[in-house]
C-alpha positions, -999 to 999 in steps of 0.1 A, spaced: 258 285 -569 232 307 -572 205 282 -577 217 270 -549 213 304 -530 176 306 -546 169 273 -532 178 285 -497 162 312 -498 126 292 -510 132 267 -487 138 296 -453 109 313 -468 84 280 -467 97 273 -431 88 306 -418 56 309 -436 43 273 -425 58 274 -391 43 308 -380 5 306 -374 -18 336 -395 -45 355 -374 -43 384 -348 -45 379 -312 -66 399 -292 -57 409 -257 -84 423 -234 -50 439 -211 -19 435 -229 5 438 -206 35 467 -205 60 449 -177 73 415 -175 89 402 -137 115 377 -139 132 369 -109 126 400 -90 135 422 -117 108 442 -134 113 455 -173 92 475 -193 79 461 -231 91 482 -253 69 464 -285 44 435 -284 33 414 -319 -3 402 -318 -8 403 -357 10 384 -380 26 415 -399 41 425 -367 50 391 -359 69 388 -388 89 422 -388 99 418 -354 128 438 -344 141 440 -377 158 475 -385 149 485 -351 177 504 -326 180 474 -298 194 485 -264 200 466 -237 162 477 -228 148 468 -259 120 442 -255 96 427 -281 68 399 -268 51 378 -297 22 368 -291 4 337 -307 -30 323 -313 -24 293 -305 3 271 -287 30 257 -315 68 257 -328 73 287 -336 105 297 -359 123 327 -355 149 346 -376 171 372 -371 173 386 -408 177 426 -407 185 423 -365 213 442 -358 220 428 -323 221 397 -305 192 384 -284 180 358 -260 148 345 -276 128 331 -250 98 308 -258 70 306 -230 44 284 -220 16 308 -209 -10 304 -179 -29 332 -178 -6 363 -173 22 341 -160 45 320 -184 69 294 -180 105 292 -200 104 262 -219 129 269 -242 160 297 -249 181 305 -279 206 325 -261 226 351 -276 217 349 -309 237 364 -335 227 397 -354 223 388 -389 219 413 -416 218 393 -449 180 374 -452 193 349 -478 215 327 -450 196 344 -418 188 306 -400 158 296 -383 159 289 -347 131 266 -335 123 255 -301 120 221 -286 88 223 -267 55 240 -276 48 279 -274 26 307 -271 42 338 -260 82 346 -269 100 372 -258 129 391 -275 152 405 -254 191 417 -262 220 390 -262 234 384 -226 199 396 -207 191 358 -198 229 352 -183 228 380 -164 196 376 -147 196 340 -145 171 332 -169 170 289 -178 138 269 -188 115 266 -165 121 304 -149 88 316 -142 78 350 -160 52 374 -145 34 394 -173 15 426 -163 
Protein backbone atom coordinates (compact mmCIF):
# COMPACT_ATOMS: atom_id res chain seq x y z
CA UNK A 1 0.00 0.00 0.00
CA UNK A 2 2.36 2.52 0.61
CA UNK A 3 4.42 1.90 -2.40
CA UNK A 4 1.55 2.24 -3.92
CA UNK A 5 0.84 5.79 -2.30
CA UNK A 6 4.69 6.73 -3.26
CA UNK A 7 3.91 5.78 -6.75
CA UNK A 8 1.01 8.25 -6.86
CA UNK A 9 2.52 10.70 -5.49
CA UNK A 10 5.77 10.44 -8.27
CA UNK A 11 3.53 9.93 -10.89
CA UNK A 12 1.03 13.56 -9.81
CA UNK A 13 4.29 15.16 -9.28
CA UNK A 14 5.78 14.29 -13.04
CA UNK A 15 2.27 15.36 -14.45
CA UNK A 16 2.34 18.74 -12.90
CA UNK A 17 5.98 19.36 -13.41
CA UNK A 18 5.82 18.39 -17.24
CA UNK A 19 2.43 19.79 -17.86
CA UNK A 20 3.07 23.29 -16.51
CA UNK A 21 5.45 25.42 -18.74
CA UNK A 22 8.76 27.14 -16.64
CA UNK A 23 9.48 30.92 -17.39
CA UNK A 24 7.84 34.28 -16.12
CA UNK A 25 5.44 36.21 -18.13
CA UNK A 26 5.81 39.70 -18.47
CA UNK A 27 2.83 42.00 -18.65
CA UNK A 28 3.37 45.58 -19.83
CA UNK A 29 -0.49 46.28 -17.97
CA UNK A 30 -1.52 43.48 -16.00
CA UNK A 31 -4.88 43.86 -15.53
CA UNK A 32 -6.88 44.32 -11.95
CA UNK A 33 -10.79 43.67 -13.28
CA UNK A 34 -12.11 41.03 -15.38
CA UNK A 35 -15.96 41.70 -17.16
CA UNK A 36 -17.96 38.74 -17.80
CA UNK A 37 -21.33 39.16 -18.80
CA UNK A 38 -21.91 42.55 -17.56
CA UNK A 39 -20.48 41.88 -14.31
CA UNK A 40 -17.22 43.47 -13.29
CA UNK A 41 -14.87 41.63 -10.46
CA UNK A 42 -11.72 42.78 -9.08
CA UNK A 43 -8.36 40.19 -9.18
CA UNK A 44 -7.57 39.60 -6.09
CA UNK A 45 -3.93 37.65 -7.23
CA UNK A 46 -2.39 37.07 -10.68
CA UNK A 47 0.54 34.21 -11.38
CA UNK A 48 3.04 35.30 -14.06
CA UNK A 49 6.04 33.21 -12.62
CA UNK A 50 6.09 29.76 -12.22
CA UNK A 51 6.54 29.79 -8.22
CA UNK A 52 3.34 31.64 -8.11
CA UNK A 53 1.85 29.47 -10.59
CA UNK A 54 2.43 26.61 -8.66
CA UNK A 55 1.31 27.79 -5.19
CA UNK A 56 -1.83 29.10 -6.43
CA UNK A 57 -4.47 29.58 -3.88
CA UNK A 58 -3.11 27.10 -1.76
CA UNK A 59 -3.47 27.98 2.12
CA UNK A 60 -5.05 31.10 1.10
CA UNK A 61 -8.71 32.44 2.84
CA UNK A 62 -11.07 32.12 -0.49
CA UNK A 63 -14.26 34.11 -0.42
CA UNK A 64 -16.68 34.32 -2.72
CA UNK A 65 -14.46 37.40 -4.13
CA UNK A 66 -11.38 35.61 -4.10
CA UNK A 67 -9.83 35.57 -7.65
CA UNK A 68 -6.55 34.20 -8.92
CA UNK A 69 -5.59 34.64 -12.98
CA UNK A 70 -2.60 32.34 -14.18
CA UNK A 71 -0.93 33.52 -16.57
CA UNK A 72 1.18 31.43 -19.15
CA UNK A 73 3.91 31.89 -21.60
CA UNK A 74 2.69 30.20 -23.97
CA UNK A 75 -0.67 28.55 -25.17
CA UNK A 76 -0.86 24.70 -23.74
CA UNK A 77 -2.74 22.03 -21.42
CA UNK A 78 -2.26 23.20 -18.51
CA UNK A 79 -2.97 20.87 -15.24
CA UNK A 80 -4.32 22.15 -12.19
CA UNK A 81 -4.58 20.86 -8.60
CA UNK A 82 -6.33 21.69 -5.76
CA UNK A 83 -3.87 20.24 -3.03
CA UNK A 84 -3.83 22.69 0.16
CA UNK A 85 -7.27 24.57 -1.44
CA UNK A 86 -9.68 24.86 1.12
CA UNK A 87 -12.64 25.74 -1.06
CA UNK A 88 -14.19 24.76 -4.19
CA UNK A 89 -13.65 26.68 -7.51
CA UNK A 90 -14.61 27.02 -11.03
CA UNK A 91 -11.34 26.81 -12.96
CA UNK A 92 -11.76 28.40 -16.04
CA UNK A 93 -9.20 27.95 -18.93
CA UNK A 94 -9.12 30.91 -21.58
CA UNK A 95 -8.07 31.35 -24.96
CA UNK A 96 -6.60 34.94 -24.97
CA UNK A 97 -6.80 37.78 -27.70
CA UNK A 98 -5.20 40.56 -26.58
CA UNK A 99 -6.95 41.64 -23.20
CA UNK A 100 -10.08 39.69 -24.11
CA UNK A 101 -10.26 35.81 -23.61
CA UNK A 102 -12.58 33.24 -24.67
CA UNK A 103 -13.81 30.14 -22.20
CA UNK A 104 -12.71 27.08 -23.80
CA UNK A 105 -12.90 24.97 -21.16
CA UNK A 106 -14.48 24.86 -17.16
CA UNK A 107 -13.89 22.52 -14.29
CA UNK A 108 -16.74 23.65 -12.35
CA UNK A 109 -16.96 23.41 -8.70
CA UNK A 110 -14.09 21.75 -7.87
CA UNK A 111 -13.62 20.10 -4.63
CA UNK A 112 -11.33 21.58 -1.90
CA UNK A 113 -8.76 19.05 -1.30
CA UNK A 114 -6.36 19.19 1.63
CA UNK A 115 -4.26 16.04 1.36
CA UNK A 116 -1.42 16.53 -1.79
CA UNK A 117 -0.78 12.69 -1.99
CA UNK A 118 -4.54 11.90 -3.81
CA UNK A 119 -5.16 15.84 -4.77
CA UNK A 120 -6.12 14.93 -8.81
CA UNK A 121 -5.16 16.77 -11.73
CA UNK A 122 -7.76 18.43 -13.72
CA UNK A 123 -6.74 19.11 -17.35
CA UNK A 124 -8.56 20.80 -19.98
CA UNK A 125 -9.67 19.73 -23.36
CA UNK A 126 -8.61 22.58 -25.61
CA UNK A 127 -5.42 24.69 -25.52
CA UNK A 128 -4.78 27.63 -22.90
CA UNK A 129 -3.09 30.69 -21.96
CA UNK A 130 -4.77 32.48 -19.21
CA UNK A 131 -6.97 30.51 -16.35
CA UNK A 132 -8.83 31.98 -13.92
CA UNK A 133 -9.61 30.72 -10.36
CA UNK A 134 -12.55 31.73 -9.07
CA UNK A 135 -14.85 30.11 -5.90
CA UNK A 136 -17.15 27.00 -6.57
CA UNK A 137 -20.66 28.11 -7.91
CA UNK A 138 -19.30 31.69 -9.40
CA UNK A 139 -19.67 30.23 -13.14
CA UNK A 140 -23.45 28.92 -12.37
CA UNK A 141 -24.48 31.87 -11.01
CA UNK A 142 -23.28 34.18 -13.61
CA UNK A 143 -23.77 32.06 -16.51
CA UNK A 144 -20.35 31.31 -17.31
CA UNK A 145 -20.08 28.11 -20.25
CA UNK A 146 -17.21 27.80 -22.98
CA UNK A 147 -17.15 30.11 -25.29
CA UNK A 148 -18.39 33.14 -22.71
CA UNK A 149 -16.34 35.98 -23.62
CA UNK A 150 -14.07 37.58 -20.75
CA UNK A 151 -12.97 41.18 -20.79
CA UNK A 152 -9.55 41.67 -18.96
CA UNK A 153 -8.65 45.23 -17.84
Amino acid sequence: MAGMVVAIVLISFVAYEILNAPGDVTLPNPPSHFTVNGHTFTLTYIATDEHSREVGLMNKAITNTTTMLFVFPSPGYYAFWMSGVNSSLDIIWLSMNGDRGSAVYIANDVPACNASVLSPNYMPTASASWVLEVQGGFCNKYGVTAGSEIQFN
